[in-house]
KESEDO-372434 format. One record per residue (C-alpha): residue in one letter; x, z, y negated. Coordinates in steps of 0.25 Angstrom, whole numbers, plus 5000, padded with zeros to 4 digits. Each point is the difference from the previous one (the first is absolute). Last residue first. Layout:
% KESEDO-372434
AXZY
...
***
This chain:
% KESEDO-372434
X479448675138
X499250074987
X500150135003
X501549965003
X500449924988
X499550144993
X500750075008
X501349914996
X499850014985
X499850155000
X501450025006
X500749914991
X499450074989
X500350125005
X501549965003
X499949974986
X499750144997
X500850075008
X501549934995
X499450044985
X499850165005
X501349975007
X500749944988
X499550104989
X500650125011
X501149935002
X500549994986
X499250134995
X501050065011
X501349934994
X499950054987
X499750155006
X501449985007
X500749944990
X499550114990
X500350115008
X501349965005
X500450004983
X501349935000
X499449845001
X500849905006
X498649985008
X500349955015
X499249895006
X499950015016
X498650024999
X499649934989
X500549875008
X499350055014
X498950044990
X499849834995
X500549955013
X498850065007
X499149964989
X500349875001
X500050005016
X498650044999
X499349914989
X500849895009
X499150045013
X498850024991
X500349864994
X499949945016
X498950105003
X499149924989
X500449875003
X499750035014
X498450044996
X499949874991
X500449925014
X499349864990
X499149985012
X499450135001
X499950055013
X500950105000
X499750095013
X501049965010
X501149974991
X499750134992
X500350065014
X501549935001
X500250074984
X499750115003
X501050025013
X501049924991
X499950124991
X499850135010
X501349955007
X500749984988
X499650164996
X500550045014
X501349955000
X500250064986
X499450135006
X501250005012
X500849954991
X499650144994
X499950095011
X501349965005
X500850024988
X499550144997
X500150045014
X501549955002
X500250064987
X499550145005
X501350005010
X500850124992
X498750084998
X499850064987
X498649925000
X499650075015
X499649905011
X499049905002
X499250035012
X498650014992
X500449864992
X500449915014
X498550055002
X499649954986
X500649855003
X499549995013
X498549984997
X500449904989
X501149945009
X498749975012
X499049984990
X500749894991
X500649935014
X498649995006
X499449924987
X501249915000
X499649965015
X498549994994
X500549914991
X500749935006
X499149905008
X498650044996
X499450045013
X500150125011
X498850055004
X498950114996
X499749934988
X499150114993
X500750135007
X501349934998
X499949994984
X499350134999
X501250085006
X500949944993
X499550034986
X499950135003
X501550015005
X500549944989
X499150084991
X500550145005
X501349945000
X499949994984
X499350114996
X500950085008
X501249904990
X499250074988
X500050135003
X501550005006
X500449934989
X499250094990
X500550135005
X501549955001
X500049984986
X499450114994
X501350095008
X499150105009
X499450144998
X498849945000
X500449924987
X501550004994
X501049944989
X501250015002
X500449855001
X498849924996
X501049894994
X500950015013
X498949985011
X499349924991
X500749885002
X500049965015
X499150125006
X498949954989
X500449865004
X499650005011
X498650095000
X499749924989
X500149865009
X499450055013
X498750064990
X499749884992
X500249865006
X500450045016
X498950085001
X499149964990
X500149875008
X499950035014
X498750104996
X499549874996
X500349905009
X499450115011
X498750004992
X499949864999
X500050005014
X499050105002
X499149934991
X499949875008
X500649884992
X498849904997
X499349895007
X500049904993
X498849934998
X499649865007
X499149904993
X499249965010
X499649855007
X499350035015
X501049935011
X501250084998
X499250135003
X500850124994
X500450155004
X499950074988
X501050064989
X500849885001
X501550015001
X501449994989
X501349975004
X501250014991
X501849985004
X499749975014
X501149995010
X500849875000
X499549865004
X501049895008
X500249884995
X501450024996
X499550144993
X498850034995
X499450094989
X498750065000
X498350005000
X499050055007
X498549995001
X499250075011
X498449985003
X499450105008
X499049955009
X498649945003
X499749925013
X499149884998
X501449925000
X500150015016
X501250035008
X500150145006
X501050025010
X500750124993
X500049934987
X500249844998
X499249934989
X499649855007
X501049914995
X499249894994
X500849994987
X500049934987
X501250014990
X500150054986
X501450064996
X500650034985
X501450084998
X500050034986
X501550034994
X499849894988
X499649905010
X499950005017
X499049925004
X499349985016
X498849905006
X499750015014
X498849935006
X500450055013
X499950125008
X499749995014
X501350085006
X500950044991
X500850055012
X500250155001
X501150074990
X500050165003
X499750104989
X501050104998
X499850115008
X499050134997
X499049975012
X500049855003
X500049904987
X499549875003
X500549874994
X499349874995
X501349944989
X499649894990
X501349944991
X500649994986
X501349934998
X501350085000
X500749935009
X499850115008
X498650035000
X499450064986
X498750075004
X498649995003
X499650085012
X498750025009
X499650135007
X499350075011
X500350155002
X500450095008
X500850084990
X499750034983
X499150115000
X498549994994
X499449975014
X499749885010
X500749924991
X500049854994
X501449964992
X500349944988
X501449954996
X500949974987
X501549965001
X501450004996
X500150034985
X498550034997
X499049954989
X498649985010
X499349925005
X499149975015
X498849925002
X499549965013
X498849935007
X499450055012
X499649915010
X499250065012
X498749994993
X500249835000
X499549894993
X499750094988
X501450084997
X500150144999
X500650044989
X501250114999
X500750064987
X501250064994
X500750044989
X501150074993
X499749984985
X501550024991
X499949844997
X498750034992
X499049874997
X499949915012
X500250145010
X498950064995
X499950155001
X498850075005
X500750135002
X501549994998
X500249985009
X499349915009
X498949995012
X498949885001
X499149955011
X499449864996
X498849934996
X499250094989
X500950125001
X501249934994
X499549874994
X501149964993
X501150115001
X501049894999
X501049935009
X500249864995
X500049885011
X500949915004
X501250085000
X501349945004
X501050045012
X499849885011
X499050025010
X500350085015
X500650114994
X501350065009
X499950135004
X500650124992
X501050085008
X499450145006
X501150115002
X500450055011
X499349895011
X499350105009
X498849915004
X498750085002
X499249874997
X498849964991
X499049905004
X500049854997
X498949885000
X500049884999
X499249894997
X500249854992
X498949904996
X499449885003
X498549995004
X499150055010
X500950055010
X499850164990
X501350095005
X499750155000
X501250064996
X501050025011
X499850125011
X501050125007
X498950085009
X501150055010
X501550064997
X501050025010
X500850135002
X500350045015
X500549885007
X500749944991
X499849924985
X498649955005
X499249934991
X498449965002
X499549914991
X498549954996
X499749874992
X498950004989
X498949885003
X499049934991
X498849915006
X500349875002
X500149975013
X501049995012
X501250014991
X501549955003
X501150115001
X501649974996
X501050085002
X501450084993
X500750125006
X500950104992
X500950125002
X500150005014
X500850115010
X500049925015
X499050055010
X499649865003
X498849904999
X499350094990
X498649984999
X498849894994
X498549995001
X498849905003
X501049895006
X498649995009
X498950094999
X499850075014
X499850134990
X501549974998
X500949885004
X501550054997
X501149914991
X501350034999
X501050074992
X501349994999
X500549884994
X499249944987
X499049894998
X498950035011
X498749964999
X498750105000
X498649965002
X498750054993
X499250125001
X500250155006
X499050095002
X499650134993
X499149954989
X499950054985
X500749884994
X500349925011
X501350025007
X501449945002
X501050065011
X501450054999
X500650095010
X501450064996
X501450055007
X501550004998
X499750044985
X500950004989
X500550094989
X501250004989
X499149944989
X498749975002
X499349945014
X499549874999
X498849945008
X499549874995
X499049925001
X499649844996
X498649955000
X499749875003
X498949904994
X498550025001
X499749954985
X501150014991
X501550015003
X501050115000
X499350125005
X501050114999
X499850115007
X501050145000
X500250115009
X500950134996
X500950095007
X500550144996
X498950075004
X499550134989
X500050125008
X499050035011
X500849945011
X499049975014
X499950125012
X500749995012
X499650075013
X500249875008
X500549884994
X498749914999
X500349924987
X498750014993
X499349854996
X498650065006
X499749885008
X501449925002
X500850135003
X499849985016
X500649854998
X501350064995
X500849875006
X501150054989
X501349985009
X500450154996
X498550065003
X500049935013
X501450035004
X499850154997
X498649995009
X500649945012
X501350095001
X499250155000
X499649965013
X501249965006
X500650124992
X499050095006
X500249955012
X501550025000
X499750144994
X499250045014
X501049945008
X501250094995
***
């Protein structure tokens, strides 16, 4: 008992110090000293922002705010010269909790907590010593054992009047991220073109070196960075799209961990600038605009249009410097109440890219394996799936008699033709996981799984079905085939969620086409079911009967053509995806 008395008395002095923020120990190396505890490495969800509000040596007002549904009960703020390690200047107080700590014997030099209690934003002042510019420095501290070090502003130049600020991406969990609110009033000053692309700016579009001032169906976007300052990059961003158009920077060429800004219809259906980060597979998480401004946005004839100027240092596993290349993402969707929806087209560079030396990006284009799988997938469930149904459908009674292998014609050919069919299935499946190696794409993987899992079980339900003259062989006919009916929609609105991901043309050609395959289908379906149940008046059986075959027979050799065009169409919009 004595001994964890004196371990709590000893235990005591450094909790209070650490909650009352009198972290003098932490004034040096600005690192919380909570023993055995490592920094965050994700993205923190704080930001600290300048503003210099007068000319000459005037005040300079910072802030600390945490981003939706976070706070802080700890922080250390201290104001540095570029490149040194000390602090400069002295602070003044304008908000509760917090107080002010002399560090490096430099009076009012730094500023702490003054409580433990959860904050979400704190407001002070700080008066230069000089001239030269500063960036300010932040700890946070959420609890104990997660605190993030190294959090910094823009660089903010005391030379003349300006504004500074400076945001880095947060881990929030908000579901869904809500468009944040523009900072200048939604009217375009300026025309987005693909003026000097390669010659000033960075440029990415599809279709390739599209304009945007001349073709309405140009997804674009470009980055400049600005004379007075390498760390301002400026923005262009259009697009047609019913909710909103995005780019992102990534440390690879799949869509996750990755830096991102936003122009999209907000709630009141005006357009507005989001900064988010995506973690992992989730949806992109909203984080403070941070130092963007300069913000001009249009929305006409279904184009959304953004240009803003940003300062936010390009955020990807603690690595913030624009002389880093990497993958530039676009994207583009709908939106709902403010809220943006899964993708409906993305496209990504071919290369990493640096932002700072002006390029015309290319494309990069769909790996081969995958356009293999979207192939198989297609003849498939275009050409083989759909004969080997309606051949057990309709030719079943029309080829009656008639034998091959010692089998009905009929049954040979669905049973050939449907093999050919899971065969591919599974192929295609195969190819497509051992590429991505991870689950993306919404629903369409999900879609993918249910095709291969029914069109597996579909031929083992077959081996145990039981003899025709059986009294319950109807329960096998009727489940095998809603079972192929369930199976065929499946296969359908699995296509047509992977044509999403891959159709990048801005017109959606390739949906057109699978939507008038679709309706070719169900014609033809109610075109046989209709012959089908027709009845010739005719006496002679022989000649009702061999009527009706060169009926069915001229409409499934018609019905196999134009799904071949279909067919064709599509792999063609593949190769070329």
């Amino acid at each position: 008992m004595n001994m964890v008395v004196t371990l709590l008395l000893l235990c005591a002095p450094v909790a209070w110090c650490y909650s009352s923020g009198l972290v003098m120990d932490s004034c040096e190396d600005m690192w919380p000293h909570h023993s055995g505890l490592d920094p965050q490495t994700r993205p923190p969800p704080f930001t600290i922002t300048s503003e210099l509000r007068r000319s000459g040596l005037g005040e300079v007002t910072v802030q600390l705010q945490a981003a939706a549904s976070f706070s802080f009960k700890g922080f250390l703020l201290q104001a540095r010269e570029v490149g040194a390690s000390t602090p400069v200047g002295s602070f003044n107080l304008t908000t509760v909790d917090s107080q002010i700590l002399s560090c490096n014997h430099r009076h009012n030099s730094a500023v702490s907590h003054s409580s433990a209690s959860s904050k979400t934003f704190i407001e002070v002042t700080w008066k230069p010593g000089g001239t030269k510019p500063v960036q300010f420095f932040g700890v946070f501290v959420q609890n104990y054992s997660t605190f993030w070090i190294d959090v910094e502003s823009s660089v903010v130049n005391l030379t003349g009047e300006g504004r500074s600020s400076s945001s880095t991406p947060s881990a929030t969990s908000t579901p869904s991220p809500t468009l944040a609110v523009t900072t200048q009033p939604s009217t375009i000053s300026e025309k987005i073109s693909s003026a000097d692309c390669g010659v000033t700016k960075v440029c990415f579009s599809q279709p390739s070196n599209c304009d945007p001032a001349v073709s309405s169906d140009c997804y674009f976007m470009s980055a400049m960075v600005l004379s007075f300052s390498e760390e301002a990059l400026r923005f262009e961003l259009s697009g047609p799209s019913d909710g909103y158009v995005s780019f992102g920077f990534s440390d690879d060429q799949i869509m996750g961990n990755d830096d991102i800004y936003i122009c999209g219809k907000g709630r009141t259906e005006t357009i507005q600038v989001q900064h988010a980060f995506s973690e992992a597979k989730t949806t992109p998480q909203t984080l403070p605009l941070g130092n963007v401004s300069d913000i001009t946005t249009t929305i006409q004839d279904g184009v959304i249009s953004c240009s803003f100027t940003s300062m936010n240092p390009i955020y990807l596993h603690r690595s913030s410097s624009i002389s880093r290349n990497y993958y530039l993402i676009f994207a583009y969707g709908p939106s709902s109440n403010g809220q943006i929806l899964f993708h409906k087209g993305t496209f990504i560079s071919t290369d990493k890219v640096n932002v700072s030396k002006p390029l015309i990006v290319p494309k990069a284009r769909r790996p081969d394996i995958i356009k293999a799988h979207g192939a198989l997938m297609l003849i498939a469930w275009m050409t083989t799936g759909s004969l080997g149904m309606i051949t057990a459908r309709y030719l079943k009674e029309i080829a009656k008699g008639q034998r091959l292998c010692g089998r009905d014609v009929w049954f040979v050919v669905h049973v050939a033709v449907m093999s050919m069919t899971v065969a591919a299935t599974v192929i295609g499946f195969i190819l497509s996981f051992s590429y991505v190696k991870a689950w993306s794409g919404g629903a369409h993987p999900v879609l993918g799984c249910l095709v291969l899992i029914i069109s597996l079980l579909q031929p083992l339900l077959a081996l145990l079905r039981c003899e025709p003259q059986h009294s319950r062989r109807f329960l096998f006919n009727w489940t095998h085939a809603i079972t192929a009916i369930t199976l065929k929609a499946l296969a359908v609105a699995a296509i047509f969620t992977g044509l999403t991901l891959i159709d990048g043309s801005g017109d959606q050609w390739m949906m057109k086409v699978m939507g008038g395959f679709v309706g070719w289908e169900a014609f033809v379906y109610i075109l046989l079911e209709a012959l089908f149940r027709w009845r010739l008046k005719a006496t002679d059986d022989s000649t009702r009967l061999n009527t009706r075959r060169m009926t069915v027979n001229a409409i499934i050799i018609l019905f196999i053509m134009g799904n071949l065009s279909f067919l064709v169409a599509l792999l063609v919009g593949i190769g070329i995806s």
